[in-house]
N, CA, C and O atoms as a MOPAC input file, in Angstrom:
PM7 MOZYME 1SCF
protein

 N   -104.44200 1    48.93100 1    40.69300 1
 C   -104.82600 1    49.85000 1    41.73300 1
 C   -105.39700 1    51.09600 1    41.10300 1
 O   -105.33500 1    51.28100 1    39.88800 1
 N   -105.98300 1    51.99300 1    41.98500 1
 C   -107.04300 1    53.25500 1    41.15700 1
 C   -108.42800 1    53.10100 1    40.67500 1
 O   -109.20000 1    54.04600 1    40.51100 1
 N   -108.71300 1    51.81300 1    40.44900 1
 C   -109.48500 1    51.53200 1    39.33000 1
 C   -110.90300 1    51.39500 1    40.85900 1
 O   -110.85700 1    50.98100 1    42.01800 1
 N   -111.81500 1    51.90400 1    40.11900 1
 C   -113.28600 1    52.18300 1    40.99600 1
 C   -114.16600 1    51.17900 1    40.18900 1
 O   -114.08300 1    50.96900 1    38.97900 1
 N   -114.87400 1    50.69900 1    40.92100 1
 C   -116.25800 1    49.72500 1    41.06700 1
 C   -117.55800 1    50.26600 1    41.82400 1
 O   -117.75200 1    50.44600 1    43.02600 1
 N   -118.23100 1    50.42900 1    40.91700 1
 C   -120.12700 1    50.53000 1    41.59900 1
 C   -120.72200 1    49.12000 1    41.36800 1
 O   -120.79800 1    48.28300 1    40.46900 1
 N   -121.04600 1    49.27200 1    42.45400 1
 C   -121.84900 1    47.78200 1    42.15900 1
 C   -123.40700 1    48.42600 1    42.99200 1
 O   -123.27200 1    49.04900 1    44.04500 1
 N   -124.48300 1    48.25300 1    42.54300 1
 C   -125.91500 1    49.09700 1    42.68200 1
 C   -127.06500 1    48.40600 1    42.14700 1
 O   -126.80600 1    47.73200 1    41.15000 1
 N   -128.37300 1    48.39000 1    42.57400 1
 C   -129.20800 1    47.97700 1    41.65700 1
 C   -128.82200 1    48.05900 1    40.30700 1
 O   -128.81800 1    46.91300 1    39.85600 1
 N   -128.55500 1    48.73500 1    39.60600 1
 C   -128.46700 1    48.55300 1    38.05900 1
 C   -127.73900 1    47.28500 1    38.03300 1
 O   -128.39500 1    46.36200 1    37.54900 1
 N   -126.81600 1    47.05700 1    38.33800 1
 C   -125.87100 1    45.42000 1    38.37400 1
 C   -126.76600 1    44.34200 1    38.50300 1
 O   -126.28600 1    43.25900 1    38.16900 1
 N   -128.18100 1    44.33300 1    38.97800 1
 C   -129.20700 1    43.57700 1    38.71200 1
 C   -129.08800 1    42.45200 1    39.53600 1
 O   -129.48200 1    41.29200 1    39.41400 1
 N   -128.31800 1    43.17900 1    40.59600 1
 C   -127.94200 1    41.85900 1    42.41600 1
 C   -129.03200 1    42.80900 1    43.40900 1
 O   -129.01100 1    44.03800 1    43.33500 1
 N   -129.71500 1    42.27700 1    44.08100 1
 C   -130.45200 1    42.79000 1    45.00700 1
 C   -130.04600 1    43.01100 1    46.03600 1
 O   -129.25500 1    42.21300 1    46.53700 1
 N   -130.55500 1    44.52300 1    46.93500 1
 C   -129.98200 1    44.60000 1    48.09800 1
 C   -129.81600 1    43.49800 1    48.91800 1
 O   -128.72100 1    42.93600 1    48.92700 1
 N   -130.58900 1    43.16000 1    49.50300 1
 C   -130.29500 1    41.83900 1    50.48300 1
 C   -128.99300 1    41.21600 1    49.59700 1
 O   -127.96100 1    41.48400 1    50.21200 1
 N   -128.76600 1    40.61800 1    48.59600 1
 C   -127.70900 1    39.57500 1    47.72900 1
 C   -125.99000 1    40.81500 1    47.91400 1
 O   -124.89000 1    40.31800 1    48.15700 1
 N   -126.17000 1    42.15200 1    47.75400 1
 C   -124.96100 1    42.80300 1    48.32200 1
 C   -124.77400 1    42.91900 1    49.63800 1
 O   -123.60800 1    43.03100 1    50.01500 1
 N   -126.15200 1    42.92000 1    50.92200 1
 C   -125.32000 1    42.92600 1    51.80000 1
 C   -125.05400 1    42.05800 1    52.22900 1
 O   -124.16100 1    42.23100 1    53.05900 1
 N   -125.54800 1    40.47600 1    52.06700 1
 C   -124.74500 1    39.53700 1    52.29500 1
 C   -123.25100 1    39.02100 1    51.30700 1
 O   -122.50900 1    38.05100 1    51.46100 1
 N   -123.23700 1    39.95100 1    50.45100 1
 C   -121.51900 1    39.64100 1    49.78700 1
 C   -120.77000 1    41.00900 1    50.35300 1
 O   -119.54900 1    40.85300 1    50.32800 1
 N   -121.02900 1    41.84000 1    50.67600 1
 C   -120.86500 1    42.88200 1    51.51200 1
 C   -120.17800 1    42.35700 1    53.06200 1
 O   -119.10800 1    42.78200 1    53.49700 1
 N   -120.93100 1    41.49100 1    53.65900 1
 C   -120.45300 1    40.99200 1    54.84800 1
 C   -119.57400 1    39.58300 1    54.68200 1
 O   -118.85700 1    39.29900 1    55.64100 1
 N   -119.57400 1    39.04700 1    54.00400 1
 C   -118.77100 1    38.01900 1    53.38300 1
 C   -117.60000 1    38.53500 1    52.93900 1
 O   -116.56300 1    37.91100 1    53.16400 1
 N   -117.57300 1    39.70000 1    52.27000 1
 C   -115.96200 1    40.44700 1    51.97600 1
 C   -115.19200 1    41.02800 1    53.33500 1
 O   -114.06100 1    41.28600 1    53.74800 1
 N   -116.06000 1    41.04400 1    53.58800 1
 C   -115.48000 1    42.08100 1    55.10000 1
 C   -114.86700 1    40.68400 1    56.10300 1
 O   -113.93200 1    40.66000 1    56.90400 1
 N   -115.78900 1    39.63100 1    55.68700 1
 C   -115.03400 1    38.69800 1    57.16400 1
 C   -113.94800 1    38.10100 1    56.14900 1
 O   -112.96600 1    37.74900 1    56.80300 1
 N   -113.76500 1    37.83900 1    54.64200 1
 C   -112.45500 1    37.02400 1    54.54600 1
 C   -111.48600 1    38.49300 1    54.64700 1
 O   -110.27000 1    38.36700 1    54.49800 1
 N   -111.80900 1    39.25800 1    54.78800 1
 C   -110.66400 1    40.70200 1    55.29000 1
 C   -109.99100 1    40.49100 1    56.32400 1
 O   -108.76000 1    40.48400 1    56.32800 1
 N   -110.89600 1    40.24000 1    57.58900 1
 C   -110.74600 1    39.69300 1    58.88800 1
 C   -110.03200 1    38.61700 1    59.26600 1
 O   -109.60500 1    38.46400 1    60.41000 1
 N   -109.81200 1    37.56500 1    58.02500 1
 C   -109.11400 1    36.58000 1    58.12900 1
 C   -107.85600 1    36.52700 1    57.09900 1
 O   -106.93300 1    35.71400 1    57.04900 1
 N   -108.10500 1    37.56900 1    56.36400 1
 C   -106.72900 1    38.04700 1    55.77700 1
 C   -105.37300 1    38.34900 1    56.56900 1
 O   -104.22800 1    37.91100 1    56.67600 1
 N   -106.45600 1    39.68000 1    57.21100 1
 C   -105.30900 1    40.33700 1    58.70600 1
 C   -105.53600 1    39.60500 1    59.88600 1
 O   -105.28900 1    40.24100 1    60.91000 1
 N   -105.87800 1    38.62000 1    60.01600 1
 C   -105.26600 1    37.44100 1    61.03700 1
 C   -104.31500 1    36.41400 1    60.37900 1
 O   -103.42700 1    35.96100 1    61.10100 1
 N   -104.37400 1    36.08000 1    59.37000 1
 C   -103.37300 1    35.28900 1    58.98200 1
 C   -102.12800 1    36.21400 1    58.55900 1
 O   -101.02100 1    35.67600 1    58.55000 1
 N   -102.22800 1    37.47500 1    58.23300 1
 C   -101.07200 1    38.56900 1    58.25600 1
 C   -100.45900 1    38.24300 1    59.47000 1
 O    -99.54800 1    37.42200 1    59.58600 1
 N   -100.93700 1    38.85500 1    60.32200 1
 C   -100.94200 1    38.43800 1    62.08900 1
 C   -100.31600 1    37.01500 1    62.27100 1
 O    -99.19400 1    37.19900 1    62.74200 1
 N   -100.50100 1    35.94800 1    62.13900 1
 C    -99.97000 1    34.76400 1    62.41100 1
 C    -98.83700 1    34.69200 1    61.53400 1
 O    -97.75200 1    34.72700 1    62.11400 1
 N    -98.81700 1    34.61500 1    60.49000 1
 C    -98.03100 1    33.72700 1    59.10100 1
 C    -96.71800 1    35.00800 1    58.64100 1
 O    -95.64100 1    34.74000 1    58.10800 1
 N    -97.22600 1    36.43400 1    59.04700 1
 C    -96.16400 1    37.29000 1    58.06400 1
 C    -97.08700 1    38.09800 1    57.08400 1
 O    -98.01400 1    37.52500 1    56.51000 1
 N    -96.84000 1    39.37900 1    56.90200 1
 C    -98.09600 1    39.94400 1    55.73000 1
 C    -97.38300 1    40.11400 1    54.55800 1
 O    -96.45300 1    40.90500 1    54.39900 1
 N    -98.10000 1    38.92000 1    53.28100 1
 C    -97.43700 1    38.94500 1    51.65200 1
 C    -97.52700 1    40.48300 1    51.58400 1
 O    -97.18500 1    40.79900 1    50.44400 1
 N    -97.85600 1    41.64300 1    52.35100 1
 C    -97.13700 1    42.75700 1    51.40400 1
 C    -95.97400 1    43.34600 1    52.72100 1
 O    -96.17100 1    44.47500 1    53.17000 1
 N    -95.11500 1    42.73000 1    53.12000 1
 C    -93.76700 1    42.70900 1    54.24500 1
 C    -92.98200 1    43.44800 1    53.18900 1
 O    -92.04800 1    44.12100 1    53.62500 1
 N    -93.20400 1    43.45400 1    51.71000 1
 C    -91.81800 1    44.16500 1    51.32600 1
 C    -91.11300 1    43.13600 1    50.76500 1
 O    -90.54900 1    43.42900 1    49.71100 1
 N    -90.95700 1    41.82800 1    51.23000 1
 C    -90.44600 1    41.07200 1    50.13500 1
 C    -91.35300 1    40.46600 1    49.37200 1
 O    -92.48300 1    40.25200 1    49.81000 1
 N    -90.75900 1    39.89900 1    47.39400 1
 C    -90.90600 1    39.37800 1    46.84800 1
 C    -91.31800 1    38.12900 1    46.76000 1
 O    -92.09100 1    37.64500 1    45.93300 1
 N    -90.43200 1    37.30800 1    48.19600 1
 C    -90.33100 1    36.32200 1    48.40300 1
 C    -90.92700 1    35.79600 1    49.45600 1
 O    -90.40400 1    34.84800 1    50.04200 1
 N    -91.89200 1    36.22900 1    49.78200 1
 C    -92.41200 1    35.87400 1    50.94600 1
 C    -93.11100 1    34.76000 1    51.18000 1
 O    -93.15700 1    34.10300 1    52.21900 1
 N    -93.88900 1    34.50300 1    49.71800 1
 C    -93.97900 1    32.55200 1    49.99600 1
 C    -94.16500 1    32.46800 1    48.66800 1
 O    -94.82200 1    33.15700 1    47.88800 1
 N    -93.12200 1    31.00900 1    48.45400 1
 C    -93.28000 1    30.27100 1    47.33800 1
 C    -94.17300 1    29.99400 1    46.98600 1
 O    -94.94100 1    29.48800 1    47.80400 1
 N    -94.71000 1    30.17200 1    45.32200 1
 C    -96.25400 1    29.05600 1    45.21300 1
 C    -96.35100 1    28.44800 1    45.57000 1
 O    -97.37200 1    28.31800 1    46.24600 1
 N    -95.32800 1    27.35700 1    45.49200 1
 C    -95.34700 1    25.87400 1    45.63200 1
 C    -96.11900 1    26.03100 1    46.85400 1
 O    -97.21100 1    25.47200 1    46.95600 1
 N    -95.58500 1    26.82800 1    47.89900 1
 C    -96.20700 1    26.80300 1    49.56100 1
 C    -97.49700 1    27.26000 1    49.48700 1
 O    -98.34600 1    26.63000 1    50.11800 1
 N    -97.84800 1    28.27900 1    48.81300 1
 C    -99.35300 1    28.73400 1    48.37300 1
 C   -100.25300 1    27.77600 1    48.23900 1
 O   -101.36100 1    27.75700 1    48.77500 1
 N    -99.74800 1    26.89200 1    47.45500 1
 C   -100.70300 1    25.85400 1    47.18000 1
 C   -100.60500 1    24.75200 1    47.88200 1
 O   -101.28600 1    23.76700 1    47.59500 1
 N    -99.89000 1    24.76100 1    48.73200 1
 C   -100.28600 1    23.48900 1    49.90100 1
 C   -100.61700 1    23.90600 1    50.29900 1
 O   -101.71000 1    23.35100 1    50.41200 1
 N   -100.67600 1    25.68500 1    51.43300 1
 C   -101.45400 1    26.29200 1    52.41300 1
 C   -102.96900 1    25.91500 1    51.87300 1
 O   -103.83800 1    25.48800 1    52.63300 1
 N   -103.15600 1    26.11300 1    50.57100 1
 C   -104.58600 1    26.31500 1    49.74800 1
 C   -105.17800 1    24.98200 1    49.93400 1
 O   -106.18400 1    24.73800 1    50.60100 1
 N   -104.33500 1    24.00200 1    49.16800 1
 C   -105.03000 1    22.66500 1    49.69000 1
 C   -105.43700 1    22.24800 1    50.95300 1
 O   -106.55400 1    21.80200 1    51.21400 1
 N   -104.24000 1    22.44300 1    51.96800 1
 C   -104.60000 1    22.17300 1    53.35000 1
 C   -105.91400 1    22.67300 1    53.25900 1
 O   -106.74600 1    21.78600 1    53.07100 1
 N   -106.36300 1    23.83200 1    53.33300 1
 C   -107.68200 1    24.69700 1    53.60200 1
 C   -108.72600 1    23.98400 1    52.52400 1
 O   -109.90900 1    23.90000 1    52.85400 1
 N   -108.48400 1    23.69500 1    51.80200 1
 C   -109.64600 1    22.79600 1    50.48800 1
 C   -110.18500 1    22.00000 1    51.40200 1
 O   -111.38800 1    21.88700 1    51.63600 1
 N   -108.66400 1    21.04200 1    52.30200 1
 C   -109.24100 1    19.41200 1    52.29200 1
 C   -110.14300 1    19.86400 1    53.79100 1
 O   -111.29500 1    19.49300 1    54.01200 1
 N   -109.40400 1    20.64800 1    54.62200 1
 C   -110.26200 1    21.20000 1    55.95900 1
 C   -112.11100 1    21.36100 1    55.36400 1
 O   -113.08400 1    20.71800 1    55.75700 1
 N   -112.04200 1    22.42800 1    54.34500 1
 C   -113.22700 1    22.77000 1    53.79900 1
 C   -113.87500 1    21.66400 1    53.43900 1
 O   -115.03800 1    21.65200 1    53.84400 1
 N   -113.53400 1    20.68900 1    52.80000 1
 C   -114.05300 1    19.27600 1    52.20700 1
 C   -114.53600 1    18.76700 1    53.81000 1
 O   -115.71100 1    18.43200 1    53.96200 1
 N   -114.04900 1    18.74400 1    54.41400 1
 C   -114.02400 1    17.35800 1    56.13200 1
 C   -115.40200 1    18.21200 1    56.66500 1
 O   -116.02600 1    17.67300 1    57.57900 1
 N   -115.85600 1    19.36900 1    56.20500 1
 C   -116.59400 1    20.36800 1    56.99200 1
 C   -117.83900 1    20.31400 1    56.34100 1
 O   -118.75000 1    20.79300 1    57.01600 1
 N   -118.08900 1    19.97200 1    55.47800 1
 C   -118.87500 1    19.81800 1    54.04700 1
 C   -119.66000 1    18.72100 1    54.49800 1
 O   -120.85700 1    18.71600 1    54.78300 1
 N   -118.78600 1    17.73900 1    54.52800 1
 C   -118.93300 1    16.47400 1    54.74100 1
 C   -119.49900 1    15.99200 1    56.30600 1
 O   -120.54600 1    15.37300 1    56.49300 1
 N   -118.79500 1    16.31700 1    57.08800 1
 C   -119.62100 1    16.71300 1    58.15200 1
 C   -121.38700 1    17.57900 1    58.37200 1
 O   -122.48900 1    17.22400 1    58.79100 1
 N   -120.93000 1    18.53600 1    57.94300 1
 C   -122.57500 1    19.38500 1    57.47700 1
 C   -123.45300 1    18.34900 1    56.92800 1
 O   -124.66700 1    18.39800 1    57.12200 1
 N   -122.88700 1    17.39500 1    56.23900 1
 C   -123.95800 1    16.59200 1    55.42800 1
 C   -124.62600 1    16.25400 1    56.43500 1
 O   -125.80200 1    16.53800 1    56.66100 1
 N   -123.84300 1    15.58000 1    57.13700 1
 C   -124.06000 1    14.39100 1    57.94400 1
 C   -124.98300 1    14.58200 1    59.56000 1
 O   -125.68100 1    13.88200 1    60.29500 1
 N   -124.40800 1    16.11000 1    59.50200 1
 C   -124.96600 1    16.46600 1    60.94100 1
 C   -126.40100 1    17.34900 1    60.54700 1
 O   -127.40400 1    17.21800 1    61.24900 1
 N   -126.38600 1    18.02700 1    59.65400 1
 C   -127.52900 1    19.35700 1    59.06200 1
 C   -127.83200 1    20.31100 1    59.94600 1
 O   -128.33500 1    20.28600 1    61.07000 1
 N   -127.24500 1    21.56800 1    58.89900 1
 C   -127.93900 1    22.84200 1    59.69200 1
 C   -126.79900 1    23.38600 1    60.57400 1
 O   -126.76200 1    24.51200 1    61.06900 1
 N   -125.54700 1    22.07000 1    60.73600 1
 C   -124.22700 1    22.95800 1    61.68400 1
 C   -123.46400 1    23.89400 1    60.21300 1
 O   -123.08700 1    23.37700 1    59.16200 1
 N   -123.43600 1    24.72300 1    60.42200 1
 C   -122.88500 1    25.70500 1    59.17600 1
 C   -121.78600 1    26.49400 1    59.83700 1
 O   -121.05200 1    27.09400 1    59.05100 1
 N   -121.51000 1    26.62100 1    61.17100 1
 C   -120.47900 1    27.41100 1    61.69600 1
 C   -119.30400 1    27.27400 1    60.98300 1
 O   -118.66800 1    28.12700 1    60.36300 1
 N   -119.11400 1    26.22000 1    61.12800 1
 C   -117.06200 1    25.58800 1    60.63200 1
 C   -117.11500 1    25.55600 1    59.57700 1
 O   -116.12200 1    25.84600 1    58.90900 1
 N   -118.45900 1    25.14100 1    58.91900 1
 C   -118.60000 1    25.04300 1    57.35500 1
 C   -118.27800 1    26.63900 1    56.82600 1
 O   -117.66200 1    26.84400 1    55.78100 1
 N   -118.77100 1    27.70700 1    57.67900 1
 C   -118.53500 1    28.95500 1    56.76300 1
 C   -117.07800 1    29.61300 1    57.58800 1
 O   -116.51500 1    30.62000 1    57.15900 1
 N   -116.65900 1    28.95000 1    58.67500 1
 C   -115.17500 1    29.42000 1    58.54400 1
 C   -114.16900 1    29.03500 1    57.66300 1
 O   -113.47500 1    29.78000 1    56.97100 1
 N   -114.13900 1    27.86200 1    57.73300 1
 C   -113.36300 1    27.12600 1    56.61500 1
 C   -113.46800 1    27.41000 1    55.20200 1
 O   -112.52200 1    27.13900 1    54.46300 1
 N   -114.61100 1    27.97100 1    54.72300 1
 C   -114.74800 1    28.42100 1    53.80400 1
 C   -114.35000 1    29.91700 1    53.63700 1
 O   -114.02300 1    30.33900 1    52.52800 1
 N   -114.37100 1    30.51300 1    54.45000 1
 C   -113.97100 1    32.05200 1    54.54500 1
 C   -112.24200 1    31.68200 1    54.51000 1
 O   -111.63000 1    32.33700 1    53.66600 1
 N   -111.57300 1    30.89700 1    55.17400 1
 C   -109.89300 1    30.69100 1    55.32200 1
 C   -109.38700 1    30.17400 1    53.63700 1
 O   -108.35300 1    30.67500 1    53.19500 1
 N   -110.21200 1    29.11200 1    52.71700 1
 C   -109.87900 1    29.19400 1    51.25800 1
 C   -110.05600 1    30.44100 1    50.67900 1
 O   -109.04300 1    30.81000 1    50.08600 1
 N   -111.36100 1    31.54100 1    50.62200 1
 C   -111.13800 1    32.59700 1    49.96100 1
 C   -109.86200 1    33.72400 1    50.88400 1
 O   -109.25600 1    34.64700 1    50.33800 1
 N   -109.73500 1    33.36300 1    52.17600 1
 C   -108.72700 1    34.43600 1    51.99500 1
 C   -107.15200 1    34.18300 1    52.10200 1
 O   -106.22600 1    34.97000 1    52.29800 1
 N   -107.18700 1    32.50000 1    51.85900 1
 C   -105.50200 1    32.14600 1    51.30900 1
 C   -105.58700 1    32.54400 1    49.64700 1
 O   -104.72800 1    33.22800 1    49.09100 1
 N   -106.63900 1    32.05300 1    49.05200 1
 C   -106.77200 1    32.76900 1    47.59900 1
 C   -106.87000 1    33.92700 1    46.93100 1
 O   -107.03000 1    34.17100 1    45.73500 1
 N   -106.68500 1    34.96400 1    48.38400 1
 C   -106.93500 1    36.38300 1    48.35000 1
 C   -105.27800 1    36.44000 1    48.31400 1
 O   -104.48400 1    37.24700 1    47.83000 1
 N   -105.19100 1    35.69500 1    48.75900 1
 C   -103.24300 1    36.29900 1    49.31600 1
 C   -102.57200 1    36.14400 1    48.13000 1
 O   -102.17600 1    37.13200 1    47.51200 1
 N   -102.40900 1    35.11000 1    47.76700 1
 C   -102.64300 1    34.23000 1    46.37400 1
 C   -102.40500 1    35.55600 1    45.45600 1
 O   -101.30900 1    36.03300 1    45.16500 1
 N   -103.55300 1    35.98700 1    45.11100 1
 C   -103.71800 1    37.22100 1    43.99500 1
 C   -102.70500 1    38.53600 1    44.45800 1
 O   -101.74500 1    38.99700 1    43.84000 1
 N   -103.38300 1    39.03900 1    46.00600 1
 C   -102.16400 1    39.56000 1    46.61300 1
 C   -100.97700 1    40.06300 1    45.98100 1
 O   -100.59600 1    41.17600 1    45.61900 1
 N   -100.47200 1    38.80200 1    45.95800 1
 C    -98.56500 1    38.51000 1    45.97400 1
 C    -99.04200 1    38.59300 1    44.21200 1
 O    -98.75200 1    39.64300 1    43.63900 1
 N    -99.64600 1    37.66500 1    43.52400 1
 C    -99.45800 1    38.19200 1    42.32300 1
 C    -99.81500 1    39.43700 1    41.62300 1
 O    -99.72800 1    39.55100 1    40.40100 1
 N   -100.33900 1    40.64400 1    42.64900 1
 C   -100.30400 1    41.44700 1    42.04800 1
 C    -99.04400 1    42.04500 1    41.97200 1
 O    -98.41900 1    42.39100 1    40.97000 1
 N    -98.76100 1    42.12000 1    43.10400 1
 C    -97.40000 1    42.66000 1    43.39500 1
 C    -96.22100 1    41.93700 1    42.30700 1
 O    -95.32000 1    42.77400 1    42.24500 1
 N    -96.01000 1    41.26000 1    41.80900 1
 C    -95.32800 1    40.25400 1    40.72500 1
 C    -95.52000 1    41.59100 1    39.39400 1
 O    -94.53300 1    42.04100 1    38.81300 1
 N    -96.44000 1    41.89500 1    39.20300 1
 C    -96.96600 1    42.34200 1    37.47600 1
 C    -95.66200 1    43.07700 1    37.23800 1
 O    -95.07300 1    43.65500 1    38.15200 1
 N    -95.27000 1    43.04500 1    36.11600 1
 C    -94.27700 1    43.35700 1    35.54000 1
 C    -92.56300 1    43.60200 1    35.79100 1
 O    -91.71900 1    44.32700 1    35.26500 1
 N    -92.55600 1    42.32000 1    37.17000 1
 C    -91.24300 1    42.16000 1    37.75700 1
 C    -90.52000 1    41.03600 1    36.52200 1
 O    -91.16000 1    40.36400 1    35.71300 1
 N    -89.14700 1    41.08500 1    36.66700 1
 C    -88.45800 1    40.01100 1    36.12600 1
 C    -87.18900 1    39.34000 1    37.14900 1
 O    -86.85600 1    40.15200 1    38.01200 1
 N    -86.58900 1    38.30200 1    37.19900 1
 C    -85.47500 1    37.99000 1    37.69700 1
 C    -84.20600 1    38.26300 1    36.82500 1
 O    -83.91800 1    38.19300 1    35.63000 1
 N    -83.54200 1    38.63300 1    38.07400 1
 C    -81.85200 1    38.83900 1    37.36200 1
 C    -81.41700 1    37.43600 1    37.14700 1
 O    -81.65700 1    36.49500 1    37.90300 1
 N    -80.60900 1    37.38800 1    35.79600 1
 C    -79.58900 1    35.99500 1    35.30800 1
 C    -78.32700 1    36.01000 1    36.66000 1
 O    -77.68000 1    35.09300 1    37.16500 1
 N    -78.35400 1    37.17000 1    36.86700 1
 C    -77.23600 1    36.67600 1    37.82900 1
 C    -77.26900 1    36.02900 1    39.07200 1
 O    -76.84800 1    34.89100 1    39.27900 1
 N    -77.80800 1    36.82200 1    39.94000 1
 C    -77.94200 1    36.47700 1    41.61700 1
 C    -79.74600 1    36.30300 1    41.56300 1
 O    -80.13900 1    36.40900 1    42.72400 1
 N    -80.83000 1    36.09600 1    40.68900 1
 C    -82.06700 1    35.48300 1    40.86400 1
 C    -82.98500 1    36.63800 1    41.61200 1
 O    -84.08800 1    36.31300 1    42.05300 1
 N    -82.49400 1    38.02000 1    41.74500 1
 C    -83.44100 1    38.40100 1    42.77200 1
 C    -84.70700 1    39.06800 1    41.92100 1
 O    -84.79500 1    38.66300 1    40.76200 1
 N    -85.39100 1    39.74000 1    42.22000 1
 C    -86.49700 1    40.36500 1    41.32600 1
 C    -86.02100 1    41.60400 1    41.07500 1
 O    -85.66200 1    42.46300 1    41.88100 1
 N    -86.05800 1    41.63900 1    39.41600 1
 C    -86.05100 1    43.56700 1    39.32200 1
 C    -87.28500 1    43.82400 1    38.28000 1
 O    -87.87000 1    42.97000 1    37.61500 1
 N    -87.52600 1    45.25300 1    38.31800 1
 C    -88.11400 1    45.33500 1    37.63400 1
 C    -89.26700 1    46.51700 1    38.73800 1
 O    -88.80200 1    47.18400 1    39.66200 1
 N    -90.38300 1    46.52100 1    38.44500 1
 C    -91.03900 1    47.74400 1    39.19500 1
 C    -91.27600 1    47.50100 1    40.56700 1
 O    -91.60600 1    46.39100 1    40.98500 1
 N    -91.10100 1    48.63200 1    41.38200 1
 C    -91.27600 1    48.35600 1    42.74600 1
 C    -92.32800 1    48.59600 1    43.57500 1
 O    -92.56200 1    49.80200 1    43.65600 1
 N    -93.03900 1    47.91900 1    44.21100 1
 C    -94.20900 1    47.81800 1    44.68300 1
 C    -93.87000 1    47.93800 1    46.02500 1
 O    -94.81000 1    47.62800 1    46.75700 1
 N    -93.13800 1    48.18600 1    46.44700 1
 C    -93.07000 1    48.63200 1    48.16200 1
 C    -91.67600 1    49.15900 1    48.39500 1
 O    -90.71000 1    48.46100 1    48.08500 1
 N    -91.52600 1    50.33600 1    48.91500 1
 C    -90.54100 1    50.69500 1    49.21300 1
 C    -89.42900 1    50.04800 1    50.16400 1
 O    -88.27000 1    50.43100 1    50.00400 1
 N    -89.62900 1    49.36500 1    50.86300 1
 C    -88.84900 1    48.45400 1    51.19800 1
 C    -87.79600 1    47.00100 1    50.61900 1
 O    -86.97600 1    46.26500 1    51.16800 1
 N    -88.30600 1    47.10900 1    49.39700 1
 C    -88.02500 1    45.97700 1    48.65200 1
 C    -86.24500 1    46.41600 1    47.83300 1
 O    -86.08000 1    47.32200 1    47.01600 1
 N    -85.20100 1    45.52700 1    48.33600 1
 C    -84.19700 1    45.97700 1    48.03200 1
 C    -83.84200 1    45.16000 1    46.59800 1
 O    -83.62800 1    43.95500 1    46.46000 1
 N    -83.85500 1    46.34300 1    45.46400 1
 C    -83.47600 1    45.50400 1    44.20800 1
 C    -82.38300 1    45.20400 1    43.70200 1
 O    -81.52500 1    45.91900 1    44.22100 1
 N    -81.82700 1    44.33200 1    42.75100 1
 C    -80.72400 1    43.93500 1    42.61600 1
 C    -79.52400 1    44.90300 1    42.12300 1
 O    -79.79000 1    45.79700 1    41.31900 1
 N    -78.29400 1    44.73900 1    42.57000 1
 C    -77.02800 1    45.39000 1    42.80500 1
 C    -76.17500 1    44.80600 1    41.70300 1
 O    -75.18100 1    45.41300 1    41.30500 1
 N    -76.58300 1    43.51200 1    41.14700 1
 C    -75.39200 1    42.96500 1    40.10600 1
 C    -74.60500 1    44.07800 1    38.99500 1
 O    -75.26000 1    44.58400 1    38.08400 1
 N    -73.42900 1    44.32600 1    39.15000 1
 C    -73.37200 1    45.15800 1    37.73600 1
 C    -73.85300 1    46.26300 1    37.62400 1
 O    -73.67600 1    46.87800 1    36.57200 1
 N    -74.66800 1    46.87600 1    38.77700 1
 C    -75.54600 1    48.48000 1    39.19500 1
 C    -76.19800 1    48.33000 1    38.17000 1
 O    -75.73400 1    48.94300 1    37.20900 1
 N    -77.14200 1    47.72500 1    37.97300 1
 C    -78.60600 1    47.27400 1    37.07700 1
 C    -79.81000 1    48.16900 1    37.64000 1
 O    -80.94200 1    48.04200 1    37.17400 1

């Protein structure tokens, strides 16, 4: 966090090529905070808010959706609607993804009771009590 980005002609992407990644960031945003909205938002304050393991089935589910949509597009040409939702729902389960692992950087688990200690990334997050650690 802090850290600033220009991205400008000198970066040697053309206007038109930023404002269409420009509007492409903004809608998997949109589908970030709708799946916040549905699912729970990975920054709730807990650690634990979804297992990888679950990460990566949410992710696949959305791959194989994205694949059926692809495949379809082939077949039909020129329908791109579902093709670019479905594709917007993998980048922003893979957004969440990073998300939660940012929030991870330099946590550890306690040997005792398993919970996370280590730096706190949301004030809500209650850290472990074993032994007043």
């Amino acid at each position: 966090m802090g850290e600033t980005y220009t991205i400008g002609f000198e970066s040697g992407i053309s206007g038109a090529a930023l404002q269409h990644m420009g509007h492409s960031i903004f809608e998997v945003a949109k589908e970030r905070i709708r799946q916040d909205k549905k699912w729970g938002a990975v920054s709730s304050g807990r650690f634990d808010a979804r297992p990888f393991e679950q990460w990566l089935a949410i992710l696949m589910e959305e791959v194989g959706e994205l694949s059926t949509e692809m495949m379809e597009t082939r077949i039909q040409r020129y329908h791109t609607e579902n093709l670019k939702t479905e594709a917007i729902q993998v980048a922003a389960v893979a957004l969440a993804i990073v998300e939660q692992l940012e929030r991870y950087k330099g946590a550890d688990n306690c040997e005792e009771c398993g919970k996370l200690i280590g730096p706190w990334t949301h004030p809500d997050e209650t850290p472990c009590t074993c032994g007043d650690k």
